[in-house]
N, CA, C and O of each residue as an XYZ file, in Angstrom:
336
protein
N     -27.265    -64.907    -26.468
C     -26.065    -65.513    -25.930
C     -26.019    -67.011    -26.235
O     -24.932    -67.571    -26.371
N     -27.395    -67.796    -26.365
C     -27.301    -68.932    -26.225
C     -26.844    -69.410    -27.886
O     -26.500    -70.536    -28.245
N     -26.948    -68.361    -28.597
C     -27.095    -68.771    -30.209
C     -25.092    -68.807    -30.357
O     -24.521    -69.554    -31.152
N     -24.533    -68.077    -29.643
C     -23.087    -67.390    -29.681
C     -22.670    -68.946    -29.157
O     -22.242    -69.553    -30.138
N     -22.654    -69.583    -28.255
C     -22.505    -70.964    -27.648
C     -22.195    -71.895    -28.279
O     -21.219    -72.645    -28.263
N     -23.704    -71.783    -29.266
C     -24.200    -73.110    -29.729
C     -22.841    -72.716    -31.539
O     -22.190    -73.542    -32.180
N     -22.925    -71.553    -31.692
C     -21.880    -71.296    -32.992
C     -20.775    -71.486    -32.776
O     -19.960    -71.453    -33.698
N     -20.410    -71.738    -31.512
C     -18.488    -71.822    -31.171
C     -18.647    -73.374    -31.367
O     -17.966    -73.827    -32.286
N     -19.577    -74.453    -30.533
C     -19.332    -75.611    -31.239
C     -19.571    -75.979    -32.225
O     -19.190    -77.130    -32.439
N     -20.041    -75.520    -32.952
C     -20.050    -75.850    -33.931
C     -18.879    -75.608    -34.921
O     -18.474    -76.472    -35.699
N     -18.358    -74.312    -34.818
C     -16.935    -73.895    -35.076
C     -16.002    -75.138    -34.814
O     -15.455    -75.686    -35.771
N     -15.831    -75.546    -33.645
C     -14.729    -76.320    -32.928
C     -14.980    -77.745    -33.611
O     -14.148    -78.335    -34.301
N     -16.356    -78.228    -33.281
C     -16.580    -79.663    -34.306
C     -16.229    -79.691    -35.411
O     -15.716    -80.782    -35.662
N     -16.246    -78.613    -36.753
C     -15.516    -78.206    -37.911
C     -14.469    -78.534    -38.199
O     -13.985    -79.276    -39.053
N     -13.903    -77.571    -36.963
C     -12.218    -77.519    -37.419
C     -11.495    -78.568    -36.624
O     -10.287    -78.344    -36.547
N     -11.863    -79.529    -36.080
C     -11.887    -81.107    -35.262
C     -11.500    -81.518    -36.439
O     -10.335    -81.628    -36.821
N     -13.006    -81.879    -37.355
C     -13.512    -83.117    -38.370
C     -12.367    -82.393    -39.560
O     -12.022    -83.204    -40.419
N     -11.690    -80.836    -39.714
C     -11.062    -80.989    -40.816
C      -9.426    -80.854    -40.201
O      -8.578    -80.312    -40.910
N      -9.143    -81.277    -39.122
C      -7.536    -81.479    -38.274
C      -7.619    -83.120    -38.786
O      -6.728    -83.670    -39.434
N      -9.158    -83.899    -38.253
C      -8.821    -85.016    -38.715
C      -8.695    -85.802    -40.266
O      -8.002    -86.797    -40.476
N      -9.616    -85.031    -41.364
C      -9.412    -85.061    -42.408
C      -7.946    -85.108    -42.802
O      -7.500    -86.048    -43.460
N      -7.201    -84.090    -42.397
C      -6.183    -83.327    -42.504
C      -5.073    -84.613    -42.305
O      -4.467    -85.164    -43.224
N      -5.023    -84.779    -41.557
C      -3.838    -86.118    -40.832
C      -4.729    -87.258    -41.495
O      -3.995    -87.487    -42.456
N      -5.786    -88.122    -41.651
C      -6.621    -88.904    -42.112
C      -5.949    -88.993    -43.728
O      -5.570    -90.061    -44.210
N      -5.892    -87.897    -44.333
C      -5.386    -87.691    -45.616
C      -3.956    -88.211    -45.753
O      -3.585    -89.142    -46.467
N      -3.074    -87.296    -44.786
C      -1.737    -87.636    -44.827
C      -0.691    -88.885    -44.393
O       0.492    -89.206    -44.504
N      -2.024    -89.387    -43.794
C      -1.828    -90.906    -43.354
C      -2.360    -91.717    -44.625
O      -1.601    -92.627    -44.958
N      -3.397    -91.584    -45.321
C      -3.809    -92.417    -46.125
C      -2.631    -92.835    -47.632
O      -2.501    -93.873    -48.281
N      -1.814    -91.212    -47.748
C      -0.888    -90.866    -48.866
C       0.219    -91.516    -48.618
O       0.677    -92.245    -49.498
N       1.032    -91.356    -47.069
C       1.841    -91.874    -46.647
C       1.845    -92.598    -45.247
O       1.923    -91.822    -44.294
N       1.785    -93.748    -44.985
C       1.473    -93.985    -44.112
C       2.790    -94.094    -42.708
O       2.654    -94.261    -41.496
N       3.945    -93.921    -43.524
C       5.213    -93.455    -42.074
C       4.599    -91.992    -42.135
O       5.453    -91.407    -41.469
N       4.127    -91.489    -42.320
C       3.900    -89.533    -41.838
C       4.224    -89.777    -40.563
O       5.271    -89.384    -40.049
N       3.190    -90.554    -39.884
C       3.270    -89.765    -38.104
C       3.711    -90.954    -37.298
O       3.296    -91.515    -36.284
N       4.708    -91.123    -38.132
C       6.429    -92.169    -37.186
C       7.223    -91.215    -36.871
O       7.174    -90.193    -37.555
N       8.058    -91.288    -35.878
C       9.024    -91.143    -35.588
C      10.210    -91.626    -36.294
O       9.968    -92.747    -36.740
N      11.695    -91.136    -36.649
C      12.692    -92.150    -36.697
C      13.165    -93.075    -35.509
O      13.085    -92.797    -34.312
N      13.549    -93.945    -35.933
C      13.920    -94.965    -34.654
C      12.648    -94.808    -33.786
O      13.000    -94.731    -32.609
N      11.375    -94.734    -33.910
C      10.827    -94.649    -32.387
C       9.509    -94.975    -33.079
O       8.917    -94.529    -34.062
N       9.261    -96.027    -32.084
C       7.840    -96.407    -32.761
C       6.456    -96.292    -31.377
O       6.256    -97.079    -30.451
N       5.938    -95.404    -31.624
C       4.349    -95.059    -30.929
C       2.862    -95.648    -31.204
O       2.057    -95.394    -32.100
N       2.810    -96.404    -30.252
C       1.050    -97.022    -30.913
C       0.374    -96.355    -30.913
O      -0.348    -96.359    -31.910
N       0.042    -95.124    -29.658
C      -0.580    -94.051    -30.067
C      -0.982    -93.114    -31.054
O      -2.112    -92.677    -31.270
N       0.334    -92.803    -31.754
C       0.418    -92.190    -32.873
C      -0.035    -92.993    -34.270
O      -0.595    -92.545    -35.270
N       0.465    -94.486    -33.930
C       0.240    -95.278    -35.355
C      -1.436    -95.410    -34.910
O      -1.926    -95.462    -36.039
N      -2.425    -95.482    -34.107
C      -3.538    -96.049    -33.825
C      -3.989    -94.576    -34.266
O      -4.634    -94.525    -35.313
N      -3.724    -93.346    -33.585
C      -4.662    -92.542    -34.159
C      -4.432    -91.943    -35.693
O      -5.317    -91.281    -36.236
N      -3.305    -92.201    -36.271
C      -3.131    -92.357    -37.833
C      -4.534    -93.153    -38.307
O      -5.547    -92.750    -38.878
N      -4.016    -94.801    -37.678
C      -5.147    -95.479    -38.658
C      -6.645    -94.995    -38.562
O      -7.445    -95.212    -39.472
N      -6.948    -94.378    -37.493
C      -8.117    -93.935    -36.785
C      -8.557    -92.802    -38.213
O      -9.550    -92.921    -38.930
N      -7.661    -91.918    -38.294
C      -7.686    -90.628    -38.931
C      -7.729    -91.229    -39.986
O      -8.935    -91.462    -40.056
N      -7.058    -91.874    -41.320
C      -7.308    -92.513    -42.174
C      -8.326    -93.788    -42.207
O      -8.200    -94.771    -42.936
N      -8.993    -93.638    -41.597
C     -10.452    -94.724    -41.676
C     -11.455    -93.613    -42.274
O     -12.067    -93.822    -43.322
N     -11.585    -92.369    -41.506
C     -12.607    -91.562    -41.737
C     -12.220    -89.954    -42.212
O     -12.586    -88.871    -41.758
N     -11.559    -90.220    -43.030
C     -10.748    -88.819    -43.154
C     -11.902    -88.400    -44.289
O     -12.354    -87.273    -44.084
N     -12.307    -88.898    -45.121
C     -13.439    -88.391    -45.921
C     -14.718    -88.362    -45.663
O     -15.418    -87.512    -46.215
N     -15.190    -89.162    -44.895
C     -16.648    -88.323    -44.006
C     -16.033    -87.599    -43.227
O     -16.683    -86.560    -43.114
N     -14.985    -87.563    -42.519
C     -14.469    -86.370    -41.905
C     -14.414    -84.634    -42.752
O     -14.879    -83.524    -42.494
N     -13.748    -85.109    -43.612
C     -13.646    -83.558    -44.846
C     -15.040    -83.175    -45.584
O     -15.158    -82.034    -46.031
N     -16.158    -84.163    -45.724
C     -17.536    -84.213    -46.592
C     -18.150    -83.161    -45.003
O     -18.480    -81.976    -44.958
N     -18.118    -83.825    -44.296
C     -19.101    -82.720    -42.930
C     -18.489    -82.204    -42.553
O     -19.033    -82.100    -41.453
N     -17.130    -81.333    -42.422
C     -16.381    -80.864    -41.416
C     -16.101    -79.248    -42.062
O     -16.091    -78.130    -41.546
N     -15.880    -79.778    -43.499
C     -15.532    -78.216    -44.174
C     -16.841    -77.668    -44.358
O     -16.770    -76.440    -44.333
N     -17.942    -78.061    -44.522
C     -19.051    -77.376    -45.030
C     -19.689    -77.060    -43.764
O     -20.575    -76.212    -43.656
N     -19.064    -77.994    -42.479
C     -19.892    -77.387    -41.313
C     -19.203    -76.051    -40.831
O     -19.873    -75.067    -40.518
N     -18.115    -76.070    -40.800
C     -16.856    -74.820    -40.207
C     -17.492    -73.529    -40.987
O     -17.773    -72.416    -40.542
N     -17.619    -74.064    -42.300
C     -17.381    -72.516    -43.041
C     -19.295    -72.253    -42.823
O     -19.597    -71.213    -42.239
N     -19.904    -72.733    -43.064
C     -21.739    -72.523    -42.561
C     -21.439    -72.300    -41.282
O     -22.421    -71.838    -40.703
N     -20.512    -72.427    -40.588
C     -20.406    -71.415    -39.014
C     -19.738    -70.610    -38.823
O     -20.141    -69.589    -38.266
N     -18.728    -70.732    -39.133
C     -18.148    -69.314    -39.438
C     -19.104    -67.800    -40.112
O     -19.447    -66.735    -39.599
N     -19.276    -68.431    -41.538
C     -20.376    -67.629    -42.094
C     -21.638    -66.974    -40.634
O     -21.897    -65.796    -40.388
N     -21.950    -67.681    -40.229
C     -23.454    -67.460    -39.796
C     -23.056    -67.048    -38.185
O     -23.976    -66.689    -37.450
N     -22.017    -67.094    -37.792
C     -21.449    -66.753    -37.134
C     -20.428    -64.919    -37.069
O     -20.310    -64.180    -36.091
N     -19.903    -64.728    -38.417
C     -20.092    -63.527    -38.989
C     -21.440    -62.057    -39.585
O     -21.692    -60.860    -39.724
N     -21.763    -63.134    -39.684
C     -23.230    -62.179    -39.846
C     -24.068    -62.004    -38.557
O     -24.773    -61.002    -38.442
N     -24.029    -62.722    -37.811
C     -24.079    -62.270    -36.456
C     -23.639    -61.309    -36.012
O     -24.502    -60.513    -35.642
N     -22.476    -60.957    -35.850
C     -21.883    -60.452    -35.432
C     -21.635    -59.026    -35.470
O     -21.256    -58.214    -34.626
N     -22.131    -58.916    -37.345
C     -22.291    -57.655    -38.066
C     -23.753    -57.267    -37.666
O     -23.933    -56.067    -37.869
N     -25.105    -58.044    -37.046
C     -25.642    -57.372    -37.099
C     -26.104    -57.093    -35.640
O     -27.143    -56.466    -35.435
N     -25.182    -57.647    -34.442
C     -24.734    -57.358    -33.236
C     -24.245    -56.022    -33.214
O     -24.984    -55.051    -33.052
N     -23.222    -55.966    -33.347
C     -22.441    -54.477    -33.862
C     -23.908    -53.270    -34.803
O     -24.261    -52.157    -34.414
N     -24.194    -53.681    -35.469
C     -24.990    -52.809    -36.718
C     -25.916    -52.020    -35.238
O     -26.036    -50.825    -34.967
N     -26.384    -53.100    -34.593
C     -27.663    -52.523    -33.697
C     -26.822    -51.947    -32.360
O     -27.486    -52.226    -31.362
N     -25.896    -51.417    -32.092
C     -25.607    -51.221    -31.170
C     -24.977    -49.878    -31.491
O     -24.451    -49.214    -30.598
């Protein structure tokens, strides 16, 4: 049980580091992406710049961690099921 735990965060830290890649990227390409018209948010502009500071150590650890948990997290699972 404790191994099932420890694979969901790791899952969730993944797909975190590649949401922030993700926006990190699309902020870096364009940086009105996550404006509003007429409406201006510091929130939104702060966690843009936030996301585009680290959007590539974000995508370098985030995709290779998700899918090495996912993976290892699947084979688990098959051999949960297999023995039962």
């Amino acid at each position: 049980m404790k191994n099932r735990k420890s694979g969901a965060v790791s899952l969730f830290l993944g797909l975190l580091l590649i949401v922030i890649f993700g926006i990190g990227l699309a902020v870096e390409k364009n940086p009105t992406a996550m404006m509003r018209p007429k409406m201006y948010d510091l929130t939104l502009v702060q966690f843009g710049d936030f996301c585009s500071s680290i959007w590539l150590p974000a995508g370098v650890i985030g995709i290779p961690l998700f899918l090495f948990s996912l993976i290892k997290s699947l084979i688990q699972e098959r051999r949960s099921n297999k023995d039962q």
